[in-house]
N, C-alpha and C positions, 0 to 999 in steps of 0.2 A: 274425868280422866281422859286422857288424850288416846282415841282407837289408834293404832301405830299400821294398824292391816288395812285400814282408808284413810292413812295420812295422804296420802299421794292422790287419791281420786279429788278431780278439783269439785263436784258437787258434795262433796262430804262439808266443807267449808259453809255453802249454801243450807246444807239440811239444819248443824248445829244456832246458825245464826250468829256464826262470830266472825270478828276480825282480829288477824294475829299480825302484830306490829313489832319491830326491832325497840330495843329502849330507846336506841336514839332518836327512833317517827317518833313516838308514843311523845317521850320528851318535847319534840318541833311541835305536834300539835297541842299539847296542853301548855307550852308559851305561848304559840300564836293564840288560844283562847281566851288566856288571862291578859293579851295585848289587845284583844277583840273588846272586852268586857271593863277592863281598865281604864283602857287609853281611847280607841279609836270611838267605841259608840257612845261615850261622853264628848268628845268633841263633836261629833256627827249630832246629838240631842244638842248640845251647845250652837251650833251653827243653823239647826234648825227652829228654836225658839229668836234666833235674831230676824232669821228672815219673818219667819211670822209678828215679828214687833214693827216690820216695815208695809204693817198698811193692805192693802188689797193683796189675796191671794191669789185670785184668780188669772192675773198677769206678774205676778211674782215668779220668776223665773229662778230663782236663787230659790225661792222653796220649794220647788219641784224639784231643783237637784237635792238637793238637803233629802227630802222625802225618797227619791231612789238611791239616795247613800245610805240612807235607814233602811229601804228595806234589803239592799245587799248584803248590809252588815248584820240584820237580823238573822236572815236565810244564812250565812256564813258561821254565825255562830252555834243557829241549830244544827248545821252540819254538822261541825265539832265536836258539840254536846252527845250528837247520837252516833257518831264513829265513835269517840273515846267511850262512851257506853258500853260500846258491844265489843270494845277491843281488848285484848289479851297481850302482854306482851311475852312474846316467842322464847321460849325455855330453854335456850341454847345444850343444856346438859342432855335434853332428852330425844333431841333431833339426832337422826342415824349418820352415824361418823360412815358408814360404808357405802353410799348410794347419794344423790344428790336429791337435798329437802330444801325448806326455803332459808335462804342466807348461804347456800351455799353458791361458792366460787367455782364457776364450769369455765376453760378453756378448752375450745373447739373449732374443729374445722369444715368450713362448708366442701363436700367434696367434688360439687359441681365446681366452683370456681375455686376450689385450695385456699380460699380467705381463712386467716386464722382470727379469731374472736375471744374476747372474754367479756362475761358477764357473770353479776350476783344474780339471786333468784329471790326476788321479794313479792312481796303483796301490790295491788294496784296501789294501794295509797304509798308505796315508798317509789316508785315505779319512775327512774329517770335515765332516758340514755345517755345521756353527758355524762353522766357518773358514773355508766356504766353497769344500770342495773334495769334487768327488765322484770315485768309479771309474771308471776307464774300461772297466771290466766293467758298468756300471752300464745301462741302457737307454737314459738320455742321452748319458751319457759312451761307447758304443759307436757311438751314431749319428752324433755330432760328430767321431767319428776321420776324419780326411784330408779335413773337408770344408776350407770357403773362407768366409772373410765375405762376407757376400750368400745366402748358400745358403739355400733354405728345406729343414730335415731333417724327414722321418717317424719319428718315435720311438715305438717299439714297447714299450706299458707294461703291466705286469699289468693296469693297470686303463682301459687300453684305447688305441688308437694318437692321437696327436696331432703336429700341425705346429708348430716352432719356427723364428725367421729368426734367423739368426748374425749379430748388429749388428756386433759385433770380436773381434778378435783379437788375442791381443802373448803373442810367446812369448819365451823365458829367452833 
């Protein structure tokens, strides 16, 4: 059962051992696994049994690359294996409609330079700004956890603290 009173502390996340993914990560990454495991590390064993049909390893050059596309592709697929393991995907109905949790849509404005922003609040692994979406590990995305539209937040940055005001909100 999901504690609702540490939802918002980001080491709560670290104690249980989990990761909470949107359907649609959860979905990306259990393609890209079955693409891993399907596709790509059958051709990667395929192209590494030819190089090894050609003779001396030792200055085979094509088996060495073959051999570090194996093991990238190994390491890539354990990744997978043990994110989608320990992942959960995020219960849209039980996340608080009144405060901002992850998935939810924050538009805001930096008050030092009046820049107006928006962003989603997702997990490191859905974590893209092109898209428009940062972590909620992130220095903004931590500070915006459980606030309120209207809030002015202290955001604590490598490159030094600044005030933001939380114009809106709308969650999933």
């Amino acid at each position: 059962m999901l504690n609702l009173e540490r939802f918002f502390e980001l080491d709560y996340y670290l104690e249980i051992g989990m990761e909470y993914l949107s359907k649609e990560r959860y979905d990306e990454l259990v393609a890209e696994l079955n693409y891993m495991t399907d596709v790509e590390y059958p051709r990667i064993r395929d192209d590494l049994a030819e190089a090894r049909s050609q003779g001396d390893l030792s200055e085979n050059c094509g088996y060495r690359a073959a051999r570090r596309a194996q093991a990238k592709a190994i390491s890539r697929i354990r990744f997978l294996q043990k994110v989608l393991q320990h992942s959960r995907i995020i219960d849209t109905s039980i996340l608080p409609k009144d405060c901002i949790s992850l998935l939810s849509k924050v538009e805001f404005t930096h008050l030092g330079t009046g820049r107006r922003m928006a962003y989603t609040i997702v997990t490191h692994h859905e974590m893209n700004l092109e898209q428009g979406k940062i972590s909620c590990n992130s220095p903004i995305g931590a500070a915006l956890m459980g606030k309120k539209e209207g809030d002015i937040v202290e955001v604590k940055a490598p490159a030094g603290a600044f005030q933001i005001k939380i114009e809106s909100v709308s969650t999933p």
